[in-house]
C-alpha positions as CSV (number, residue, x, y, z in Angstrom):
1,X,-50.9,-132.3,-95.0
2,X,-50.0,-134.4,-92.0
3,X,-47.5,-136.5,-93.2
4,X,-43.7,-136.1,-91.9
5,X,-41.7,-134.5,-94.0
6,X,-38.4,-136.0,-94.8
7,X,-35.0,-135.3,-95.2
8,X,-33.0,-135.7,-98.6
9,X,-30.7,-138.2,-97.2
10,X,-34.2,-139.9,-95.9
11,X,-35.8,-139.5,-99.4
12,X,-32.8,-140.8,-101.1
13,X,-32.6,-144.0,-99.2
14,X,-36.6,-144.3,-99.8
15,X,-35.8,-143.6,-103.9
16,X,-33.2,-146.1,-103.6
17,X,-35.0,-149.0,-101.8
18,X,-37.9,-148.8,-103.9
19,X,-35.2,-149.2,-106.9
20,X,-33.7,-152.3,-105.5
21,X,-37.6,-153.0,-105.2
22,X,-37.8,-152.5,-109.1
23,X,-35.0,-154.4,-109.6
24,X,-35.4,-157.0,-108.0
25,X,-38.7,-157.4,-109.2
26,X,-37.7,-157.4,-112.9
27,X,-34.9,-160.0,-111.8
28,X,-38.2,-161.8,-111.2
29,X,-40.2,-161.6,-114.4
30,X,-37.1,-162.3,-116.4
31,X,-36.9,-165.4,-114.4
32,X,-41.2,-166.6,-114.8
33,X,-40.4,-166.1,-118.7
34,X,-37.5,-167.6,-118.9
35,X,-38.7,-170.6,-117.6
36,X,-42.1,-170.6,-119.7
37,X,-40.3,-170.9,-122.9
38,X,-35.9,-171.5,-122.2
39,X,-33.8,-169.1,-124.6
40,X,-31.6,-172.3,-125.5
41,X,-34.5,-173.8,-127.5
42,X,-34.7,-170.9,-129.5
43,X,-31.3,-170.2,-129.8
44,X,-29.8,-173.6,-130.4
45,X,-32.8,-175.9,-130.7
46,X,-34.0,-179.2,-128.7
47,X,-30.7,-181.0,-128.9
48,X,-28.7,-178.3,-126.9
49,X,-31.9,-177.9,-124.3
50,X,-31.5,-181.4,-123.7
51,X,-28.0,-181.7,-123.3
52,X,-28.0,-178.3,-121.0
53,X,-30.7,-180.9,-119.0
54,X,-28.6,-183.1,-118.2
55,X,-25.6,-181.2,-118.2
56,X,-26.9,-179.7,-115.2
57,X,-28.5,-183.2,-114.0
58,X,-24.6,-183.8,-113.9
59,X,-23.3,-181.1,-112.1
60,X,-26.0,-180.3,-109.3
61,X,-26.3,-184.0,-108.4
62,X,-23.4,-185.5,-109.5
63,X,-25.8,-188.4,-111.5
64,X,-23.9,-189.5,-114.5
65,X,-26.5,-188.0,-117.3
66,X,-26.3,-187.6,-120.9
67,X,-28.5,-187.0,-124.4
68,X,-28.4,-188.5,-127.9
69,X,-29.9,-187.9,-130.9
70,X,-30.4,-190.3,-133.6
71,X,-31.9,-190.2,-137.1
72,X,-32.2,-186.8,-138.5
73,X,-33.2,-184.3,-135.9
74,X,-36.5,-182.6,-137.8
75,X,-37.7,-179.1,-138.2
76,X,-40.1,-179.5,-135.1
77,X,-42.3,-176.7,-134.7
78,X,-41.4,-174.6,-131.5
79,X,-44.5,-175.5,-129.3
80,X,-43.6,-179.4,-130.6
81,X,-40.0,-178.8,-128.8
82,X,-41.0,-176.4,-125.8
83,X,-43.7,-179.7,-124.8
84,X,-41.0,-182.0,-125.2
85,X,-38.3,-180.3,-123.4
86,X,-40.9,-180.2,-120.6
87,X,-41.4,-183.6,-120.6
88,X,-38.3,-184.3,-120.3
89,X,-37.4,-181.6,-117.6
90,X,-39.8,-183.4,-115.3
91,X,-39.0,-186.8,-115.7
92,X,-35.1,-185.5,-114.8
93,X,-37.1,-183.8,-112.0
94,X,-38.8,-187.0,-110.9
95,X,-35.3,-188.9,-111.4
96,X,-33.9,-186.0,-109.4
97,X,-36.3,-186.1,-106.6
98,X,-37.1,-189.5,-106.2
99,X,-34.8,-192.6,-107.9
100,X,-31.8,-192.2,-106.1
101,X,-30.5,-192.9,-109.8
102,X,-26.6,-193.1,-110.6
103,X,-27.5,-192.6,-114.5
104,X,-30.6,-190.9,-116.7
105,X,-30.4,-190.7,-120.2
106,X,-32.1,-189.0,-122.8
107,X,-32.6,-190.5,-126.2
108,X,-34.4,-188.5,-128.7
109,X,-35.3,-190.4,-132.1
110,X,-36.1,-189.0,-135.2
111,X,-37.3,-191.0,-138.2
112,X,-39.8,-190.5,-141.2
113,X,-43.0,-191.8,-139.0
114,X,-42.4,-190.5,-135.9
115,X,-40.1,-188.7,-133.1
116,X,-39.4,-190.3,-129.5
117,X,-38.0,-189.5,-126.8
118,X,-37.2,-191.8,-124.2
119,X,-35.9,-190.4,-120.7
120,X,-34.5,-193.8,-118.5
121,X,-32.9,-193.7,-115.1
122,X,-31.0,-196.5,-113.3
123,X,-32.8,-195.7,-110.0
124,X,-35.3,-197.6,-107.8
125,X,-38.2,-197.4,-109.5
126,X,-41.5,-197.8,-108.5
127,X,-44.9,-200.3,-108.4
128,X,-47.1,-198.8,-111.5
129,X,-50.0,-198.3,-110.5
130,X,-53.5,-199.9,-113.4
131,X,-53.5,-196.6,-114.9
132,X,-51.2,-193.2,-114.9
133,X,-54.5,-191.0,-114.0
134,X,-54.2,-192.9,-110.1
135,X,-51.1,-191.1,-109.4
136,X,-52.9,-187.7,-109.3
137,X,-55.1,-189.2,-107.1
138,X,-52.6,-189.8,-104.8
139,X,-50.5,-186.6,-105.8
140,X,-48.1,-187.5,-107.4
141,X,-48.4,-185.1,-110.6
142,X,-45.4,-185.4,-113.1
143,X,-46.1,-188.4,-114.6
144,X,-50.2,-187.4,-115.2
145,X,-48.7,-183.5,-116.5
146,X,-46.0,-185.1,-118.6
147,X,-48.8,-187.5,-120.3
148,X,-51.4,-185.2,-120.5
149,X,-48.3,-182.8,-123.0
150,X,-47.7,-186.1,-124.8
151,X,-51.4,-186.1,-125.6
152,X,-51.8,-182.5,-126.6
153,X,-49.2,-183.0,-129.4
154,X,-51.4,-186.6,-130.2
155,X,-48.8,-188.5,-129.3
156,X,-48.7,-191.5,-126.2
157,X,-46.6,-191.8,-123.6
158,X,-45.7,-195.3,-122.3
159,X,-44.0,-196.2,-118.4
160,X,-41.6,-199.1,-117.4
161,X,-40.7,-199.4,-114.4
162,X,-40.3,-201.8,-111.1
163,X,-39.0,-202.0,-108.0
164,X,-35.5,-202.0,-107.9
165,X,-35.3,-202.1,-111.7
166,X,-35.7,-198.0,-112.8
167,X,-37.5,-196.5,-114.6
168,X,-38.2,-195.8,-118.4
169,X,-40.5,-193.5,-119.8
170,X,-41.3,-193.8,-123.6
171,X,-42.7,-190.7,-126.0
172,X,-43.6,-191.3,-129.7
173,X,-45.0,-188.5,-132.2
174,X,-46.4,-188.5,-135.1
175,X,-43.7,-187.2,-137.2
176,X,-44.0,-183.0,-137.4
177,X,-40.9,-182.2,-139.7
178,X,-41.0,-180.9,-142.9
């Protein structure tokens, strides 16, 4: 074998790179799952997830963000509350990334027909373009995702918004409780 041979204090610091490696690297895939499906859903349901949203909407960038709930919140069934809590995590990304927003709120509303969530911002809005499917075209990918997850659960998604006016984006459900 032509290989160097190596010291123990060589082979140690090898051993222990490789472990910070490993580490690191765990650190990694507890972070990818993590954000696939949150813990605080599970844990303490949609409400909490949403107010953790804009919780930290709040604190990072200092936008004056909050969530209600009103009705009775329903026994949604967990893939119902991971595609909602998505929604609404990108439409607090959009407000985050592009309003220039001072406030975003969350409504979620629960009744015997239906849920909604409506996620509004104070910001700059934006011209709407004939049809949602044109802002992929032009790369713009949050509001085509977040529609296409409305649609999965075979729900709608409506958007308001203008120039200078904000923006408001409108889920409904059919109702999933039990």
């Amino acid at each position: 074998d032509e290989r160097p041979k190596l010291s123990n204090d060589q082979l140690k610091q090898h051993l222990e790179k490789l472990r910070d490696q490993a580490v690191d690297a765990l650190e990694a895939v507890r972070r990818c799952a993590h954000n696939l499906r949150p813990r605080i859903i599970d844990d303490l349901g949609l409400v909490a997830a949403l107010e953790w949203l804009t919780d930290e909407l709040a604190k990072n960038q200092g936008i004056d963000a909050s969530a209600e709930i009103t009705g009775q919140e329903l026994a949604l069934p967990a893939e119902v509350q991971l595609l909602l809590f998505r929604i609404a995590q990108e439409a607090l990304a959009n407000v985050k990334k592009h309003s220039r927003a001072t406030e975003a709120r969350i409504k979620l509303e629960c009744d015997i027909d239906k849920t909604s969530i409506t996620i509004s911002d104070n910001g700059r809005g934006f011209e709407l373009p004939q049809r949602l499917g044109d802002l992929a075209e032009g790369g713009r990918l949050g509001l085509t995702g977040m529609e296409e997850r409305a649609k999965l659960l075979g729900g709608t998604m409506q958007v308001q918004s203008k120039p200078g006016a904000g923006t408001t984006i409108i889920v409904d459900l059919p109702n999933f409780g039990t």
